[in-house]
C-alpha positions as CSV (number, residue, x, y, z in Angstrom):
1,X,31.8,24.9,0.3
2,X,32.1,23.7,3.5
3,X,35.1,20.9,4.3
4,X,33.7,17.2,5.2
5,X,35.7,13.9,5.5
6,X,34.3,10.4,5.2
7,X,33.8,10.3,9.5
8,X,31.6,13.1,9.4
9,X,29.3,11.2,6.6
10,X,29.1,8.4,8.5
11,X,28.6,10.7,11.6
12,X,25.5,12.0,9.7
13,X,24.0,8.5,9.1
14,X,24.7,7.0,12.3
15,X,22.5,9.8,13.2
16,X,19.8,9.3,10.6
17,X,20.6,12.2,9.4
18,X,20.3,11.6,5.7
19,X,20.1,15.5,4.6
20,X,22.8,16.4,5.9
21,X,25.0,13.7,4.6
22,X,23.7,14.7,0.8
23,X,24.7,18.3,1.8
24,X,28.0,17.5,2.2
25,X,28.2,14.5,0.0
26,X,26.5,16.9,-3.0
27,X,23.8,14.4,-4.0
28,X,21.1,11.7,-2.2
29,X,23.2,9.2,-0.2
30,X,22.3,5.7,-2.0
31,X,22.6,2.4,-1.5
32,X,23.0,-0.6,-4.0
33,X,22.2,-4.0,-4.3
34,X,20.6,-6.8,-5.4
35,X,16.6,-7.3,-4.8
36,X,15.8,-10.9,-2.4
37,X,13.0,-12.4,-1.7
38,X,11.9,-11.5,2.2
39,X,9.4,-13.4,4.2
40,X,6.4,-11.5,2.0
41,X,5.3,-9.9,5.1
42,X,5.0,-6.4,3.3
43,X,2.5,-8.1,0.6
44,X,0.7,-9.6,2.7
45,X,-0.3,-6.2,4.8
46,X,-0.4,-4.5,1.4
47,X,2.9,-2.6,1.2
48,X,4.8,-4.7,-0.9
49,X,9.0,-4.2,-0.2
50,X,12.0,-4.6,-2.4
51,X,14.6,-5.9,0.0
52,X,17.9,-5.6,0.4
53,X,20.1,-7.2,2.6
54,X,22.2,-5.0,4.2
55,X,24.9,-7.2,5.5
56,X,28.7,-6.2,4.7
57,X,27.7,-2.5,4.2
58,X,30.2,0.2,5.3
59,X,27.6,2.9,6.2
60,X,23.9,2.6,6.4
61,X,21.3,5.4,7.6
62,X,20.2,4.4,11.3
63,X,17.6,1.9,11.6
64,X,14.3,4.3,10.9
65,X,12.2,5.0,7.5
66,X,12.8,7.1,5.4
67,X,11.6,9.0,2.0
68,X,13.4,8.1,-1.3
69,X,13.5,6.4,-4.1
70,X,14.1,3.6,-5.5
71,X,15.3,3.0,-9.2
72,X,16.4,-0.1,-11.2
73,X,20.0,-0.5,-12.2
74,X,18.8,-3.0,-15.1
75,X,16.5,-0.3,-16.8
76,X,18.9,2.8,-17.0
77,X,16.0,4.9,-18.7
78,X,13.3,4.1,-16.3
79,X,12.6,6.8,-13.9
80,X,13.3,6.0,-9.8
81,X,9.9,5.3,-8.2
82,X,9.2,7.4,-4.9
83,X,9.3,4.8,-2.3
84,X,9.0,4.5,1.5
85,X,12.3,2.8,3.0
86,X,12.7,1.2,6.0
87,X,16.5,0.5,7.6
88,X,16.7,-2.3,10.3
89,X,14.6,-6.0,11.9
90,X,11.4,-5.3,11.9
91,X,10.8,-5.1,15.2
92,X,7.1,-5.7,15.3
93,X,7.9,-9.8,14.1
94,X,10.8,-9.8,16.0
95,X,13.1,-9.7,13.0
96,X,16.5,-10.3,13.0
97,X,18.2,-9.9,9.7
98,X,19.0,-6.3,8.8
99,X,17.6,-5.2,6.0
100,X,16.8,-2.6,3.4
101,X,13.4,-2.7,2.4
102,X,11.7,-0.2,-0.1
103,X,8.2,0.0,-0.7
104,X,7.1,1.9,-3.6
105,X,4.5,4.1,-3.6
106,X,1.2,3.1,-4.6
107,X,2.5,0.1,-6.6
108,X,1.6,-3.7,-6.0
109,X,2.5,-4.5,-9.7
110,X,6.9,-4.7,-9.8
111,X,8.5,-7.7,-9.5
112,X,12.2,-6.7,-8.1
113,X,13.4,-9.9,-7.1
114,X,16.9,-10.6,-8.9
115,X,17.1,-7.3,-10.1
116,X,19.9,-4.4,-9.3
117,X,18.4,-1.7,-7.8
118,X,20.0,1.7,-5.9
119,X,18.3,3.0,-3.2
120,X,18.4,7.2,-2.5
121,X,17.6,8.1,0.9
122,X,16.3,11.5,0.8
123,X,14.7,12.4,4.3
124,X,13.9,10.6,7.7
125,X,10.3,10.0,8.8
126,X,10.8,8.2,12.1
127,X,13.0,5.6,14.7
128,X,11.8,2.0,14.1
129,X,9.7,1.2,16.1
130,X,7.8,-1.9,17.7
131,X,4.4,-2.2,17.3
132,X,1.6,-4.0,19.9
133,X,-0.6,-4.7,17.0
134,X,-0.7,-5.3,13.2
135,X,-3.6,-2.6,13.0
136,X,-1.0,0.1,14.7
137,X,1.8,-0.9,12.5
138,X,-0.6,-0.8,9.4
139,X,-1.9,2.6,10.8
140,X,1.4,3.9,11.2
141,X,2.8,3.1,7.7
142,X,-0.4,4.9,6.3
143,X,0.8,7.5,7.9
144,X,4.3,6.9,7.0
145,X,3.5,6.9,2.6
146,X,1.1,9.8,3.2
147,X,4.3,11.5,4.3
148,X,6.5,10.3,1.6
149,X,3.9,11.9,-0.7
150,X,4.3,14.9,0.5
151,X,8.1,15.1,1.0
152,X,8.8,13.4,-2.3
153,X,6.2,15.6,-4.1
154,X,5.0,12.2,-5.2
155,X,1.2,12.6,-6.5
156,X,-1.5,11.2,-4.0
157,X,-4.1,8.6,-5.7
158,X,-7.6,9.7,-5.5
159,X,-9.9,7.0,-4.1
160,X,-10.8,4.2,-6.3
């Protein structure tokens, strides 16, 4: 197995480079913490987030999105949820508070806030962006969970 120290995982997610931090870490890296309330932005545009504030953290993945999952600390049998995960302000509302924010796939139906949850980051998507619009950004994260889908292996709904 190849050597690693602690600089060259944080190396890996200064770079967004999640994959290679799980190589040499030997699992997902993950984050923990404990669910907030957020300015309901996501619900609103229909991609409900868990968030987690990210201040005090040692490392976190640079500010992009990202496939993983998402799993609750509070319900050790539950399975993690595939979930699209976003690192950083939210550029497009000119957001200032860095933040964690998962969005679970296809699900409008979990109420997180209060609960524990870990985060596994599993593969980058994409820099965070701004966006000019709120159609771009809404195209864009369509974009964004159709991708998740596919790197996660996470089923597609059929249309309602």
């Amino acid at each position: 197995p190849q050597a690693w120290s602690s600089t060259y995982v944080r190396n890996c997610l200064a770079a967004g480079d999640v994959e290679a931090a799980a190589e040499a870490l030997g699992r997902p890296y993950t984050v923990r913490g404990t669910v907030v309330e957020g300015e309901h932005r996501g619900r609103e545009l229909g991609y409900p987030t868990a968030n987690v504030p990210s201040s005090g953290r040692l490392a976190l993945p640079a500010d992009g999105v990202y496939a993983g999952w998402l799993r609750r600390l509070d319900r050790p049998g539950d399975p993690a949820l595939p979930a699209a995960i976003s690192v950083g302000t939210n550029p497009t509302f000119d957001g200032r508070e860095h933040r964690v924010e998962s969005y679970v796939l296809d699900r409008d139906d979990l109420e997180l806030y209060g609960v524990d949850v870990e985060v596994r980051f599993v593969a980058r998507l994409r820099g965070m962006e701004r966006y000019d619009s709120v159609p771009a950004l809404l195209e864009q994260m369509a974009d964004d969970v159709v991708r998740c889908h596919s790197i996660l292996g996470a089923p597609t709904p059929g249309p309602s």
